[in-house]
C-alpha positions in Angstrom: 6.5 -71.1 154.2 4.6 -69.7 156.8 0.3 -69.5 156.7 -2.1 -67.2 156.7 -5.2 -65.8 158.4 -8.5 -64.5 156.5 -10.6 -62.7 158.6 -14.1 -63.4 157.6 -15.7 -65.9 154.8 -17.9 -63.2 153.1 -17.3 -63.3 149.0 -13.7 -61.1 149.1 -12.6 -63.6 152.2 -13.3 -66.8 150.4 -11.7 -66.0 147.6 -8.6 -64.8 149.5 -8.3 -68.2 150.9 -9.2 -70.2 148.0 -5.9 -68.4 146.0 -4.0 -69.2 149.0 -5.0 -72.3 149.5 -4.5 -73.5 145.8 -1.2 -72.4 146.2 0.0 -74.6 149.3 -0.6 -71.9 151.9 -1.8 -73.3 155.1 -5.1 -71.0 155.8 -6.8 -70.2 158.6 -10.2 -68.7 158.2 -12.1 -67.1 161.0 -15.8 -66.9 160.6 -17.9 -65.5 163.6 -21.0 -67.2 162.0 -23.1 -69.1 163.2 -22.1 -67.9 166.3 -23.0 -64.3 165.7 -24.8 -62.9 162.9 -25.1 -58.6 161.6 -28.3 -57.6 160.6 -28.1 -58.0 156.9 -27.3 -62.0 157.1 -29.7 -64.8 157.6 -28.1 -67.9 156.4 -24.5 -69.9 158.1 -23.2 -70.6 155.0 -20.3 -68.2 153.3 -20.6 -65.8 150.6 -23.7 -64.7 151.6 -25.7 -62.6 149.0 -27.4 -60.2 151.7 -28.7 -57.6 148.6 -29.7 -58.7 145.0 -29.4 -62.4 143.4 -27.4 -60.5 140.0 -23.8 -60.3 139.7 -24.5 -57.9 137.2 -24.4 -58.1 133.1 -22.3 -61.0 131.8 -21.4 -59.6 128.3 -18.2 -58.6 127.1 -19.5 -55.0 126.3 -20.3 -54.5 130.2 -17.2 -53.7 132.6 -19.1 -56.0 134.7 -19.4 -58.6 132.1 -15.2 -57.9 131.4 -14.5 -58.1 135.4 -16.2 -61.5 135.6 -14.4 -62.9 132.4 -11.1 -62.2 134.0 -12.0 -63.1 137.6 -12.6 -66.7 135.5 -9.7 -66.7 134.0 -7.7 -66.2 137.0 -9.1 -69.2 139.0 -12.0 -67.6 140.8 -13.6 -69.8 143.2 -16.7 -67.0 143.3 -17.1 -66.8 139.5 -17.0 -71.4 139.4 -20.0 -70.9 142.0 -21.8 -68.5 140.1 -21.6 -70.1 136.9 -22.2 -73.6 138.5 -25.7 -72.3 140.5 -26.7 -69.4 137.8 -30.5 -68.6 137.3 -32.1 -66.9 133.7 -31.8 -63.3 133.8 -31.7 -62.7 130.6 -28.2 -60.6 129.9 -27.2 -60.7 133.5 -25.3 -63.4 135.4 -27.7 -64.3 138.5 -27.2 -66.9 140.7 -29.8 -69.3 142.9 -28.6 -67.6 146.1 -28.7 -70.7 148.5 -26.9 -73.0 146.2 -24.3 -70.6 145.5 -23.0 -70.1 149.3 -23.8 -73.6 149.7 -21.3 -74.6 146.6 -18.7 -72.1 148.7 -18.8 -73.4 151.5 -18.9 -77.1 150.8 -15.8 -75.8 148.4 -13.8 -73.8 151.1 -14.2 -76.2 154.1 -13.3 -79.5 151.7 -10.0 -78.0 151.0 -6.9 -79.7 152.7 -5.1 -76.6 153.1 -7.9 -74.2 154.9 -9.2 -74.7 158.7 -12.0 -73.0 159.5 -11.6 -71.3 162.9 -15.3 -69.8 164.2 -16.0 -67.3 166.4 -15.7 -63.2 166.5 -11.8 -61.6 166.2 -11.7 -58.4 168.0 -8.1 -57.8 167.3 -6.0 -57.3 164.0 -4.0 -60.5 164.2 -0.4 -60.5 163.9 1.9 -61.8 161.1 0.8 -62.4 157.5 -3.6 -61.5 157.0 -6.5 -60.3 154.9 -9.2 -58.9 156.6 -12.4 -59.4 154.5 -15.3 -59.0 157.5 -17.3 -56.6 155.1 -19.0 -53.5 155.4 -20.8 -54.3 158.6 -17.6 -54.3 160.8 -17.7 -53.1 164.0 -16.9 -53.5 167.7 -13.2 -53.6 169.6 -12.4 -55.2 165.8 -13.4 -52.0 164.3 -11.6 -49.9 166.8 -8.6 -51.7 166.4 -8.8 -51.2 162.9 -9.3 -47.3 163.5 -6.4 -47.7 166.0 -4.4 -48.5 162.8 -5.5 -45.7 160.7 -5.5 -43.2 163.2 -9.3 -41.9 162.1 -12.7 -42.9 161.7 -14.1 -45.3 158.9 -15.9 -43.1 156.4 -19.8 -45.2 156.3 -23.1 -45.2 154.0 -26.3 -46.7 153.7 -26.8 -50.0 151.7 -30.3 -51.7 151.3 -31.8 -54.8 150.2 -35.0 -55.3 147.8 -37.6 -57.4 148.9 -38.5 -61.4 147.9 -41.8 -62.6 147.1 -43.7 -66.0 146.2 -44.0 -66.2 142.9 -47.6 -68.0 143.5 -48.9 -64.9 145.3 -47.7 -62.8 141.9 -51.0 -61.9 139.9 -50.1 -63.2 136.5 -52.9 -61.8 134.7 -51.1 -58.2 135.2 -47.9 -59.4 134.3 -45.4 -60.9 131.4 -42.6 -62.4 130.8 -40.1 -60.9 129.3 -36.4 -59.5 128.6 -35.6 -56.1 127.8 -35.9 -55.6 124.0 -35.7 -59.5 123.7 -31.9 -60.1 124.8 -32.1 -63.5 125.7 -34.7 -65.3 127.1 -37.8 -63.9 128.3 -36.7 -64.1 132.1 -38.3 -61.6 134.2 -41.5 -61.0 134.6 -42.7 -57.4 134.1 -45.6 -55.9 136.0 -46.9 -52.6 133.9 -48.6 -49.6 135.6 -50.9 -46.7 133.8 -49.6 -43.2 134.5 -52.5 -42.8 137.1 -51.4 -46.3 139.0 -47.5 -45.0 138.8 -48.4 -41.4 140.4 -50.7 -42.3 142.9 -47.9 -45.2 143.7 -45.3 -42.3 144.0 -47.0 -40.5 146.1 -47.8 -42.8 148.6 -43.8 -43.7 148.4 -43.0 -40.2 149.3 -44.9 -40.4 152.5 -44.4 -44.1 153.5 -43.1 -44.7 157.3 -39.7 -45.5 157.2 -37.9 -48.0 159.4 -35.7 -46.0 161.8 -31.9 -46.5 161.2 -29.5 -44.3 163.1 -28.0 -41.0 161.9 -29.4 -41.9 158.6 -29.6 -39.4 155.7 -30.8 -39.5 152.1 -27.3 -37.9 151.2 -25.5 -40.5 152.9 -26.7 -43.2 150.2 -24.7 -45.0 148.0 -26.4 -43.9 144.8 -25.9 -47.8 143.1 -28.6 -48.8 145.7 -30.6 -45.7 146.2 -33.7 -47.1 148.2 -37.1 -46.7 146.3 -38.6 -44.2 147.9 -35.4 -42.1 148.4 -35.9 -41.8 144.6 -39.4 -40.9 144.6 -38.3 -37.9 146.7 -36.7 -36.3 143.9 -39.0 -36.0 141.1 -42.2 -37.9 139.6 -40.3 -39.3 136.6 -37.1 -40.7 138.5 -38.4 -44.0 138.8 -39.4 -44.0 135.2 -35.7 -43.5 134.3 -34.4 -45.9 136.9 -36.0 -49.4 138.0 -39.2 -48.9 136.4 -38.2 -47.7 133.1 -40.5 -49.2 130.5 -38.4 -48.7 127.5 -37.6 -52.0 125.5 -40.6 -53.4 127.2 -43.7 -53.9 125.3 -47.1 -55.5 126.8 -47.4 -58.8 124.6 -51.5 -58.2 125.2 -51.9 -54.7 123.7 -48.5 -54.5 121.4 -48.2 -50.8 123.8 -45.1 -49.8 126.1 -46.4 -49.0 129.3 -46.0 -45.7 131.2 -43.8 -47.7 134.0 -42.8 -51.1 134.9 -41.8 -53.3 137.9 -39.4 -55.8 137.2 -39.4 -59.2 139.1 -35.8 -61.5 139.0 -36.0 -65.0 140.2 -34.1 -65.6 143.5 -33.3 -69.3 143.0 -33.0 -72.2 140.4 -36.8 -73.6 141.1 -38.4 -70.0 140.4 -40.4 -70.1 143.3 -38.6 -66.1 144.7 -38.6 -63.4 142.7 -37.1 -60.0 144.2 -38.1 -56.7 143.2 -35.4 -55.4 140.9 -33.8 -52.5 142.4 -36.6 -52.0 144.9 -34.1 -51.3 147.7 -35.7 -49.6 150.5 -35.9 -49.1 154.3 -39.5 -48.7 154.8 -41.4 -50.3 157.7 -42.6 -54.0 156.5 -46.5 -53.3 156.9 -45.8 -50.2 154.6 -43.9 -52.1 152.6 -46.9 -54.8 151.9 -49.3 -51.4 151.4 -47.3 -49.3 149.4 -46.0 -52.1 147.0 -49.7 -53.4 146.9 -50.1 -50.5 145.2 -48.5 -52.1 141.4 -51.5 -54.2 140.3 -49.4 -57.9 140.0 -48.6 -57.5 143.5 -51.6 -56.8 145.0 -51.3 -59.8 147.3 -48.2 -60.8 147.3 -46.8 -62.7 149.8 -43.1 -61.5 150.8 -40.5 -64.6 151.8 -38.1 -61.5 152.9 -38.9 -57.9 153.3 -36.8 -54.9 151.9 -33.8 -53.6 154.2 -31.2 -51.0 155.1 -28.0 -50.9 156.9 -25.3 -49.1 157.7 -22.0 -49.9 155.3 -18.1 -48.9 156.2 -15.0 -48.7 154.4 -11.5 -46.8 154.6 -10.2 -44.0 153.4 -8.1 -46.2 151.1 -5.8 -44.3 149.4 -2.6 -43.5 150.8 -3.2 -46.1 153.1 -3.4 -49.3 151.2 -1.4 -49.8 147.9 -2.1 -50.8 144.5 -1.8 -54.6 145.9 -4.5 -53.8 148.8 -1.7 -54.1 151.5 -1.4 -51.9 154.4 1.3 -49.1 153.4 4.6 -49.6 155.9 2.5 -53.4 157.1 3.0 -55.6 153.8 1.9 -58.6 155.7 -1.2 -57.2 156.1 -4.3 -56.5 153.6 -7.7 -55.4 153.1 -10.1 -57.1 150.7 -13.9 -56.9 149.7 -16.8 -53.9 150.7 -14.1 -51.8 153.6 -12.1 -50.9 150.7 -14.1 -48.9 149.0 -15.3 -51.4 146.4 -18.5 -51.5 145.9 -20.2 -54.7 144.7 -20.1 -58.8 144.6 -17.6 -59.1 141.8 -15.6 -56.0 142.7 -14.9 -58.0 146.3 -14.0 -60.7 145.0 -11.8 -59.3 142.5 -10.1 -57.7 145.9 -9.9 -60.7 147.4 -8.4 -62.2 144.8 -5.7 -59.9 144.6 -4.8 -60.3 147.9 -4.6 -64.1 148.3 -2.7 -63.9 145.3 0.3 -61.4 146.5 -0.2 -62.7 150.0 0.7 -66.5 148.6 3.7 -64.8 146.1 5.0 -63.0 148.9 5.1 -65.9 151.3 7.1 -67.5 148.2 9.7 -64.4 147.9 7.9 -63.9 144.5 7.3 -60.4 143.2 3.6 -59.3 143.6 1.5 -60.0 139.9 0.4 -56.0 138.7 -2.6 -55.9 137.3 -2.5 -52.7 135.4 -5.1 -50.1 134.8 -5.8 -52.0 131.5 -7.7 -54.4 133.1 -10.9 -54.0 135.2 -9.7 -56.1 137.9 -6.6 -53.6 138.3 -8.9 -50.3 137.7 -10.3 -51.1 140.4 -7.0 -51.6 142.6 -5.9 -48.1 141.5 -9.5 -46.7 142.2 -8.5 -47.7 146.0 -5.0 -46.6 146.4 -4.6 -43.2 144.3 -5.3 -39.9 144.9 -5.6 -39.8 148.5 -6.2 -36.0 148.2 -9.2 -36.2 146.2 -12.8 -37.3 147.7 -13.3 -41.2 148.1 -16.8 -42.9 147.4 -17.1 -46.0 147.2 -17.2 -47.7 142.9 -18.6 -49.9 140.9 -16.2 -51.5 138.4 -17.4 -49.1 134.9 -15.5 -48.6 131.9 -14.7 -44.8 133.2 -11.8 -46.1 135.6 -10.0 -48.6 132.7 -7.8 -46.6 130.1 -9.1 -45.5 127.4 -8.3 -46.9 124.0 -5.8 -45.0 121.5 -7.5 -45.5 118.7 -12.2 -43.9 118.1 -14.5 -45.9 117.8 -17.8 -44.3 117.3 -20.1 -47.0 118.7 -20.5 -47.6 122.0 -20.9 -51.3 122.4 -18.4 -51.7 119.7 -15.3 -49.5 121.3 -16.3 -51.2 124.8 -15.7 -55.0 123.3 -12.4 -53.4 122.0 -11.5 -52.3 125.5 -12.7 -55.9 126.7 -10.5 -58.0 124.1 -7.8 -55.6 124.7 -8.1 -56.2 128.7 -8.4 -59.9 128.1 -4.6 -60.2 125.9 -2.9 -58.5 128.4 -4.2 -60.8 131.2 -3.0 -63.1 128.8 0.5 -62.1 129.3 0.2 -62.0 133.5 -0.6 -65.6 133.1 2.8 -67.2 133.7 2.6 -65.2 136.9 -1.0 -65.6 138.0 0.0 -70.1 137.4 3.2 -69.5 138.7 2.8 -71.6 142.1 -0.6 -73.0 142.0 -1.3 -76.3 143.2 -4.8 -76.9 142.6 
């Protein structure tokens, strides 16, 4: 049996050479870091998180919650991390960010059957591949990937929230607690009167913005539409998005407030918190005024500032099938963020796919199918159908899954049904999924 090369260690790589790996394929995994870093990375380790700590919800009425359960029980080396280094967000699966790519990378480079090659590719290499290197791809690598296709890699705009010291946080306009109690009482909530929320707004509207080239508000991905990009359209968008106050009552006058900033924590200690879905690409000192502006952060001290970058992906469909290979290449495959999904367990769940079938084919085995049943192939189907139609970039939702046959009235009650239905037919790709694993 021949090996394999995985282009780039991100979350989608590593878990395309972990599945190959675990099933006696001889991986090589090229990693231009810590030679060369983009913009959005600061660490050397793999599976960076370069946006939000949160994986997303973890409950089995959540098609994120559904993804990650089935990502487990196929093996996943992302979803072992996550659970092994997770943090208390209430119903959300969030992770100490360090420890998790530190667990990865200790993980992938201990493995017998993976050599870790560094340095920058700037050529699609030849014979059986994934190429994972993310949303931030670009130079003769990105060229020779356009050389492929024969056109131009469709792009948006992806930003990051800020980080702050959770000693600088002004407690004494501030709480802890969970939306309408779920869980534990894990983020703490900073409330703002309706004059503190509009004047804030206002000054959002008008904030200097760090340049980035040929950007556009239209050209955002809406699942991390920076801050002030919302403010632009109305007074009360925020209110309904991030700093919706609903489930959230202030413990010292019994009230709901008219709006509410949510801080996460960003690692296991609780000394980071970031700014729950404060994306944004304003200038840092603006960024320290403008967010001075909520009372519990008046002077708060910021371990990382907010971000924005530019993000690329294919025009997937009709050019990579269900299985993420290259259509008329089968030796070759796509994983993670170029796709088109969008999200930390959606690339892994590519990833996974593709060291999977990549390992089956190099065995003459016939490629698992994940069927539209299941999130993880929804979300394969997402990226290889309708190659007519308009492609954005997606979230894993409930939307893309098949519905079920039979009504159920309540919501959280006919998602769990599509959940436990997703999870017994996983059950009976299992023979398939073990079928050559090693480890």
């Amino acid at each position: 049996m021949s090996g394999a090369i995985v282009v780039g260690a991100g979350l989608a790589g590593c878990e395309a050479a972990w599945q190959l790996a675990c099933r006696g394929v001889s991986v090589t995994l090229r990693e231009m870091k810590p030679q060369e870093q983009t913009p959005a990375h600061h660490s050397a380790d793999f599976a960076e998180l370069v946006c939000s700590n949160s994986l997303r919800g973890a409950g089995l009425s959540t098609a994120p919650g559904l993804l990650k359960e089935e990502l487990r029980r196929c093996g996943s080396l992302i979803l072992e991390a996550a659970d092994a280094t997770r943090v208390p967000a209430g119903g959300a699966l969030a992770v100490d960010r360090e420890a998790f790519s530190a667990y990865i990378t200790r993980r992938i480079r201990s493995h017998p059957n993976i050599t870790v090659l560094p340095g920058r590719v700037d050529e699609i290499p030849s014979g059986p591949c994934i190429i994972a290197t993310g949303p931030l791809t670009d130079g003769r690598l990105a060229e020779s990937i356009d050389a492929l296709f024969g056109g131009e890699p469709l792009h948006f705009y992806d930003a990051a929230a800020p980080i702050v010291s959770f000693d600088s946080i002004d407690m004494d306009h501030a709480y802890f607690a969970s939306r309408y109690d779920k869980g534990t009482a894990d983020y703490i909530n900073c409330p703002m009167d309706r004059e503190e929320y509009l004047a804030f707004v206002e000054q959002l509207k008008t904030a200097k913005e760090a340049p980035v080239h040929g950007f556009e508000d239209k050209a955002v991905f809406e699942g991390c539409m920076p801050v002030e990009v919302m403010a632009r359209r109305g007074a009360d968008t925020l209110r309904y998005g991030p700093m919706k106050p609903v489930g959230l009552k202030d413990p010292r006058t019994g009230a709901r407030p008219y709006a509410v900033v949510q801080l996460r924590a960003d690692n296991a200690e609780k000394t980071a918190f970031n700014i729950v879905g404060f994306q944004t690409h304003l200038m840092h000192p603006e960024q320290k005024r403008v967010f001075g502006m909520i009372p519990a952060l008046r002077r708060a001290e910021y371990f990382r500032y907010g971000s924005m970058h530019r993000n690329s992906f294919l025009r997937s469909p009709g050019r990579l099938d269900r299985y993420y290979r290259v259509i008329g290449r089968e030796e070759l495959f796509f994983a993670g963020q170029i796709t088109g999904v969008e999200g930390y367990i959606e690339s892994t769940a590519s990833g996974l796919c593709c060291g999977l079938n990549l390992a089956r084919q190099l065995q003459g085995l016939a490629p698992v199918t994940f069927p539209r049943e299941t999130a993880i192939g929804a979300l394969s189907l997402h990226i290889s159908e309708n190659p007519e139609q308009r492609f954005d970039p997606m979230n894993i939702n409930f939307g893309i899954i098949t519905p079920l046959e039979v009504r159920i009235r309540g919501k959280q009650e006919r998602y769990a049904a599509v959940s436990a239905r997703a999870l017994e037919t996983l059950e009976t790709l299992r023979p398939q999924i073990e079928e050559g694993r090693q480890a």
